[in-house]
C-alpha positions in Angstrom: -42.8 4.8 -20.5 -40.6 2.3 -18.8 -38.0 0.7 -20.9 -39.0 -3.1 -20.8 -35.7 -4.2 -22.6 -33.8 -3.1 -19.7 -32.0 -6.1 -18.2 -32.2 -6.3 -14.6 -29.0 -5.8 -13.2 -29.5 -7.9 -9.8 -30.9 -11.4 -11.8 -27.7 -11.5 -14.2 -23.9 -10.2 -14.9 -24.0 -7.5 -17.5 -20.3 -6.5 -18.4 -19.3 -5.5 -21.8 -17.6 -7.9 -24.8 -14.6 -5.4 -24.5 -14.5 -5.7 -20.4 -14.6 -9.4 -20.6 -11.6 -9.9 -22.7 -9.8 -7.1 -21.2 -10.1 -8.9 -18.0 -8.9 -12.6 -19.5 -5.9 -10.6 -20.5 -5.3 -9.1 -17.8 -5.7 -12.3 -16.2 -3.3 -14.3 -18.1 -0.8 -11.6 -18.4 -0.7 -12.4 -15.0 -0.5 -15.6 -15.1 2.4 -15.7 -17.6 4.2 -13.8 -14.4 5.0 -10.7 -17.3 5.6 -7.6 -16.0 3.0 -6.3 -13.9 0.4 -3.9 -15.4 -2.6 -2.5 -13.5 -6.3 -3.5 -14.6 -7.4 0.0 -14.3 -5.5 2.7 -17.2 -4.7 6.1 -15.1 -5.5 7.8 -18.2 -8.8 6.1 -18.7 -10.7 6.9 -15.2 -12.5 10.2 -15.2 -10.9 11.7 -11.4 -10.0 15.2 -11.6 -7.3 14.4 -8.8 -3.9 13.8 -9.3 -2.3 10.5 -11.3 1.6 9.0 -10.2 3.2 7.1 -12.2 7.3 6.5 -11.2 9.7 3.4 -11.1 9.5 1.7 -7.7 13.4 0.9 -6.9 12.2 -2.0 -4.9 9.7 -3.7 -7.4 12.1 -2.6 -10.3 9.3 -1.1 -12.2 6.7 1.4 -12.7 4.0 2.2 -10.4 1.0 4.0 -11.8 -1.6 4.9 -8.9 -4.6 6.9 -9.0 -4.3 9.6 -6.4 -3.0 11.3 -3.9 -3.9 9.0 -0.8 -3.1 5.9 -3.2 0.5 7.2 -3.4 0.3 8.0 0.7 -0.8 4.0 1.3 1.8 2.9 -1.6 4.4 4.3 0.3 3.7 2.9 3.7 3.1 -0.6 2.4 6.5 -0.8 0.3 8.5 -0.2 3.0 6.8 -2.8 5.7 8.8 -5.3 6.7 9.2 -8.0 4.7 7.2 -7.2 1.3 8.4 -8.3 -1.9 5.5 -7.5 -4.5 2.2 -5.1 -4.8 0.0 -5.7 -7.5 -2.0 -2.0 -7.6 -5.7 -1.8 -9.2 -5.5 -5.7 -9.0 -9.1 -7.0 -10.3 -11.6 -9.4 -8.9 -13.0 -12.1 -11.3 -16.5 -10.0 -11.7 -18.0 -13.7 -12.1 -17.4 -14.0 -8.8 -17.8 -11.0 -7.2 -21.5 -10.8 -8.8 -22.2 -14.0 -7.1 -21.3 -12.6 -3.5 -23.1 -9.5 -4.3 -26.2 -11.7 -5.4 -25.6 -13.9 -1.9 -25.5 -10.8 0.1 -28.7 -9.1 -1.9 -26.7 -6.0 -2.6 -26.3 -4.1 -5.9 -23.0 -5.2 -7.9 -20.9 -1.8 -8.8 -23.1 -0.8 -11.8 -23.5 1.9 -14.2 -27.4 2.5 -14.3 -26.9 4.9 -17.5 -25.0 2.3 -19.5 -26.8 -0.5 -17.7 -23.5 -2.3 -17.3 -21.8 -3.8 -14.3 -18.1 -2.6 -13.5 -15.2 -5.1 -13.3 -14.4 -4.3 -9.7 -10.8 -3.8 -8.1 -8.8 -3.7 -4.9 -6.4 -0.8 -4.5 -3.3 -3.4 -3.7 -2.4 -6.8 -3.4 0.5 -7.5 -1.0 2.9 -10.3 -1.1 5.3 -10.0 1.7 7.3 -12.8 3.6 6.6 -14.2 7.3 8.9 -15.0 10.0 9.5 -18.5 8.5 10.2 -16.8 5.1 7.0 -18.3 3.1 5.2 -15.7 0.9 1.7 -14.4 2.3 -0.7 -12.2 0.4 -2.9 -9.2 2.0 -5.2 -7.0 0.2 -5.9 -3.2 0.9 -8.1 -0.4 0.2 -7.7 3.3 0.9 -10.1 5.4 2.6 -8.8 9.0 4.0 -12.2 8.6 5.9 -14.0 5.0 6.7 -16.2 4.6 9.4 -17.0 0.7 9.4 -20.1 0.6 11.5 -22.1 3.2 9.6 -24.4 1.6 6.5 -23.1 2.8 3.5 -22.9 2.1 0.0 -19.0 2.4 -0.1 -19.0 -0.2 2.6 -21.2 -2.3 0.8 -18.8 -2.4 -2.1 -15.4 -2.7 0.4 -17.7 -5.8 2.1 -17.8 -7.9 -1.7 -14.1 -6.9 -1.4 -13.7 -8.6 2.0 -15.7 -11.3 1.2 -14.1 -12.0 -2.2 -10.7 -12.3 -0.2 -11.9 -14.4 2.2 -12.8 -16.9 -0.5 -9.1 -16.6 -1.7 -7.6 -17.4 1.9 -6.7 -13.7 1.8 -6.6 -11.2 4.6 -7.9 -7.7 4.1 -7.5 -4.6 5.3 -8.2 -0.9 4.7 -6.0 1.8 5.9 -6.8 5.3 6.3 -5.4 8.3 7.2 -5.2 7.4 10.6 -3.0 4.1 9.7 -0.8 6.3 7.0 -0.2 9.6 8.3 1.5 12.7 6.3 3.8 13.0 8.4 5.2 9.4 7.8 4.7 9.6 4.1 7.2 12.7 4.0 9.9 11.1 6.0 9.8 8.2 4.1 10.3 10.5 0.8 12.9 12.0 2.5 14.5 8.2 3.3 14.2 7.5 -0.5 16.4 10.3 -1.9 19.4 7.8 -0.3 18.1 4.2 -0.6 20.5 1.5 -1.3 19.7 -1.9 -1.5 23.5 -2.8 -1.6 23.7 -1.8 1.9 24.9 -5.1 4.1 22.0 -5.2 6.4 24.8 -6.4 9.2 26.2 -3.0 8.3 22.5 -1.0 8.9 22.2 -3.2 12.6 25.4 -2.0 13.7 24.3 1.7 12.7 20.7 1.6 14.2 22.1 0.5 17.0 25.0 3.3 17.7 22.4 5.8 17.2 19.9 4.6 19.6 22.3 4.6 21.8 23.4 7.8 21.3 20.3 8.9 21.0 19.2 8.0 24.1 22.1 9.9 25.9 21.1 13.3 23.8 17.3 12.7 23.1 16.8 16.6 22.3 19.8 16.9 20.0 19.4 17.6 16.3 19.5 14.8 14.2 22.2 16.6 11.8 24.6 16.5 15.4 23.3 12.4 16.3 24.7 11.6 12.7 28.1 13.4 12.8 28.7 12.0 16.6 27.9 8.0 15.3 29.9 8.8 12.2 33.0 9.6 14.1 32.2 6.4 16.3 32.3 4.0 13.6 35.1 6.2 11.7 32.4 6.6 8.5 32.3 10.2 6.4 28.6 12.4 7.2 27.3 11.4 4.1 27.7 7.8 4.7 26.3 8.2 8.4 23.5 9.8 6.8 22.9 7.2 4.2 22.8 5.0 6.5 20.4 6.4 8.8 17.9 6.6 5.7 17.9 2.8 4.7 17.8 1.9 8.4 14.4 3.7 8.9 13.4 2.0 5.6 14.4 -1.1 6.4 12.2 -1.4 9.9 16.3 -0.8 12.0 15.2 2.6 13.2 11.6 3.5 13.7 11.2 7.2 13.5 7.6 8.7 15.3 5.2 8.4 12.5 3.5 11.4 13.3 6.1 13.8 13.4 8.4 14.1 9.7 12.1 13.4 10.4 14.2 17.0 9.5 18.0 16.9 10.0 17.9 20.3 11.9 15.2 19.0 14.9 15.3 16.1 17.2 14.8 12.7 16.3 11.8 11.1 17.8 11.6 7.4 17.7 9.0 4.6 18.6 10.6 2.7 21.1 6.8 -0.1 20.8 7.5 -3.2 18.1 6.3 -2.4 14.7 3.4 -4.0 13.6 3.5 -6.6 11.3 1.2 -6.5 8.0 -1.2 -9.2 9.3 -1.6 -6.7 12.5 -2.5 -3.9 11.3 -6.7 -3.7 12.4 -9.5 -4.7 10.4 -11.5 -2.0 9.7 -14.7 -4.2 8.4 
């Protein structure tokens, strides 16, 4: 027999007492510009896939993602140019989202056992600067795989997302594996090991552009030998030539080929196109 006390999850929002205040506190945690803590706990989401949780040297704090390929798309967003803050597992006000979900006559994310709705969330919020130095906020998902033109009840959910932004003044994206590849993600690990934000950034210029330069005369040279030939230009040790090298690919001075990993033993391939900015990077709804 059909269970008539069943609420019908299309006609109203049914979130739990304990969601609800989670979220207002959440909310004005956020508000009260504390430190930032993401809505979802790692250690409270069933995934049998790998957690991350490290200090971020730029945001001077923790990160905790959720995966693998949240880690990958983590790493590729810090380092854009520009970007000062990501919120991760930043939620949407479900009030809200349950009322585009009810204009677009699609089913809010929903637990059909519990009969509940889930507080949805976007996998980052962005705030980086634009040329004119005012702050501008993107949001991101990750897909590894997304095709946007076939139906689908993932792109149902990523549309509410879209939609909710939009609302906001907001751009969105989603990157994939295509946007992010391993490759990138591995030289910018490597990068890391020497980042140093005290650096002058007239001092990372003047190094970028020795090596292209040099570069450009011995395109097939290992990097190990491009780094010991600028060092003795500028009259800097090896280590300092390679430190250098590092913060100028993650500072956006030198842009290495993303889909080949940066070794000191092979050639240095670079990208000789203009990086894209956040707000160019495609729409993929």
């Amino acid at each position: 027999m059909a269970d008539r006390t069943r609420e019908n999850p299309r006609e109203k929002l049914l979130i739990t007492e304990a969601d609800s205040t989670r979220y207002r506190h959440w909310a004005a945690a956020r508000e009260r510009r504390e430190t930032y803590e993401p809505f979802i706990r790692a250690r409270s989401t069933p995934s049998l896939g790998r957690k991350h949780y490290f200090f971020c040297p730029v945001l001077k704090r923790h990160v905790k993602l959720l995966s693998d390929g949240e880690l990958l798309a983590y790493k590729h967003l810090i380092w854009q140019p520009g970007v000062i803050n990501i919120e991760e597992q930043y939620a949407l006000n479900p009030i809200r989202t349950f009322e585009i979900a009810t204009e677009d006559g699609v089913l809010h994310p929903y637990s059909y056992k519990l009969n509940i709705h889930h507080i949805m969330t976007t996998d980052f919020l962005v705030t980086s600067l634009n040329d004119e130095g005012i702050p501008v906020k993107h949001a991101y998902s990750f897909k590894p795989k997304f095709d946007p033109y076939k139906p689908s009840r993932t792109r149902q959910k990523l549309e509410l997302e879209r939609r909710y932004f939009k609302q906001e003044d907001i751009g969105y994206r989603i990157l994939t594996t295509e946007h992010v590849t391993k490759a990138w993600f591995m030289t910018l690990r490597f990068c890391e090991l020497h980042y140093d934000e005290s650096i002058p950034l007239t001092y990372l210029s003047e190094f970028a552009g020795e090596l292209e330069t040099v570069h450009l005369q011995n395109p097939w040279q290992p990097l190990r030998l491009l780094l010991s030939r600028v060092s003795k230009l500028l009259s800097i040790s090896l280590r300092s030539s390679e430190c250098y090298f590092k913060n100028s690919v993650l500072g956006g001075y030198l842009r290495p080929c993303k889909t080949s990993q940066v070794k000191l033993h092979k050639p240095l391939l670079l990208e000789h196109q203009q990086m894209m900015e956040l707000e160019e990077l495609p729409y993929a709804i």
